[in-house]
Every structure is written in structure tokens, then in C-alpha cells.
C-alpha positions in Angstrom: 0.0 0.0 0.0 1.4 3.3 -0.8 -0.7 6.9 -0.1 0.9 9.7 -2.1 -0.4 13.7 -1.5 1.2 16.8 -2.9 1.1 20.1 -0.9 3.0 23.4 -0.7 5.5 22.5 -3.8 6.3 18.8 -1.9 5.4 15.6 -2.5 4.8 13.1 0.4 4.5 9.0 0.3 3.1 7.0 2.8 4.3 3.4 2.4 3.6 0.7 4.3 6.0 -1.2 6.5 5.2 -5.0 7.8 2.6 -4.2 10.3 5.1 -4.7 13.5 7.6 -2.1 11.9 4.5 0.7 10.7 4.4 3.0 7.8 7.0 5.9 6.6 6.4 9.0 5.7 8.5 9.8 3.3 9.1 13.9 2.0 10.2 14.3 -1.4 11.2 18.0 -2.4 10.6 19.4 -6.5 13.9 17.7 -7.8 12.2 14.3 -6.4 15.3 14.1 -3.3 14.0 12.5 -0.9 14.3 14.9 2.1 12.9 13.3 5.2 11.6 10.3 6.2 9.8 9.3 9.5 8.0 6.5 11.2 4.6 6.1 12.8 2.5 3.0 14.1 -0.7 3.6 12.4 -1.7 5.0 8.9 -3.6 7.6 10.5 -0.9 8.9 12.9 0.9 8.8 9.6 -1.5 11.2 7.9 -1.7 13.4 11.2 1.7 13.8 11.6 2.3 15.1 8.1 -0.6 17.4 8.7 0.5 18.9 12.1 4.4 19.1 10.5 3.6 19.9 7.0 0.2 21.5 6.7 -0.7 18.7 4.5 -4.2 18.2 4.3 -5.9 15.0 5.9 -8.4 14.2 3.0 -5.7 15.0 0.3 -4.4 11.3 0.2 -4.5 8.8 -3.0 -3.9 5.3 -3.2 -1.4 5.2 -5.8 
């Protein structure tokens, strides 16, 4: 599974880890660098993190 959202000229991923590892979060700048990358449990503390870090927008997610 991989969630994909672009916001404020960035592109972020959300990939899925084997469930006792979690998912990534993974912050791709306009040149496609990979510029950050962090860990969460659940998809949803996934999606809340990048919207309390990053502004990105909770119902902004696709299933890519």
C-alpha cells in the first residue's frame, strides 16, 4: 500500500511497513530528493503527523 499527496511544492508517500515495523512517511522536495523520512505505528498517525508538521491536508491522500 502506498498513499501519495502533494502540498506546498512537496510531495509526500506513505508506504507501508510490515505491520510490526509501521508505515513511513516519506518527503520528497521538486527535484524528487528525498528529504525526510519518519516512522509512525498507524496510517492515521501517519496522515496526522504530516498534517501537524507539514500543513498537508488529511483528505488530500490517494492510493497510488
Amino acid at each position: 500500500m502506498e498513499l501519495i499527496s502533494e502540498y506546498n511544492n512537496l510531495t509526500f508517500k506513505i508506504v507501508e511497513d510490515i505491520p510490526e515495523v509501521g508505515f513511513y512517511l516519506y518527503v520528497y522536495d521538486s527535484l524528487n530528493n528525498c528529504i525526510n523520512d519518519y516512522l509512525q505505528d498507524t496510517e492515521l498517525l501517519t496522515k496526522e503527523f504530516a498534517f501537524k508538521e507539514f500543513g498537508v491536508p488529511l483528505h488530500s491522500w490517494t492510493e497510488k
